[in-house]
C-alpha angles and dihedrals in degrees: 000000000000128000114250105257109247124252124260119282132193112266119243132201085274097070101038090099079058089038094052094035082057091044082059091043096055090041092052090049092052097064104259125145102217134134105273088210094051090050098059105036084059096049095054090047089052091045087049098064100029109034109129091008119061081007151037134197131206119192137174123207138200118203096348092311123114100233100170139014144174133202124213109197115203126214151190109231140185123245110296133152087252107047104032090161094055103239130103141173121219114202109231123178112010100176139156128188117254092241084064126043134109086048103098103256096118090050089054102036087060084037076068100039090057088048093057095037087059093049094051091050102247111170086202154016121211124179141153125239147188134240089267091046101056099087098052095045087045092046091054091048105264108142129173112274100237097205124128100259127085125198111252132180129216112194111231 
């Protein structure tokens, strides 16, 4: 029998080399040609300075391994319908390692995600999702948005 996977818990600095090594693992899956080195050295320099702060950042683990994470970036916002208090969350990063999908950890990862959201005051969660990704989004509430507006990226 097989011990019940833990609950999320809240990353700290010491997991920020697994944390950027998983930030190069979702990228690569998704298709980006980047420098895997690059990738990770930045993040960690990113996670460094705003873990905890700008961002958050939910794992699971399995035997002492994180196997799966999630980021919530929080931010300031205008006046809009869906975020009246002026303050958001977008979801970043919602990965879990091959070995270990189809076992829950990324449900109740955002599970966890939406908790915190709703402790830090967020009026709203935006993120974007694969194909992969669309039922369980859908199945925790998440909808498109509808509005008029669709997100757009300029390359600087």
């Amino acid at each position: 029998m097989s011990a019940a996977p833990l609950a999320p818990r809240a990353a700290d600095l010491a997991d920020i080399p697994q944390l950027a090594a998983l930030r190069a693992d979702f990228l690569a899956e998704l298709g980006y040609a980047f420098d895997p080195a690059l990738c990770r050295r930045e993040t960690a320099a990113f996670l460094r300075l705003r873990l905890g702060q700008a961002i958050h950042c939910l794992v699971a683990e399995a035997q002492g391994e994180v196997i799966a994470c999630a980021f919530l970036l929080v931010q300031p916002r205008l006046y809009h319908p869906l975020a009246a208090r002026g303050m958001a969350g977008e979801v970043l990063n919602m990965y879990t390692k091959p070995a270990h999908r189809g076992q829950g950890h990324a449900a109740r990862l955002m599970e966890a995600v939406i908790a915190a959201a709703r402790q830090l005051g967020l009026d709203a969660l935006h993120l974007k999702t694969t194909r992969a990704g669309r039922a369980l989004y859908g199945h925790l509430g998440f909808a498109e948005d509808g509005g008029p507006n669709a997100p757009m990226t300029l390359k600087l």
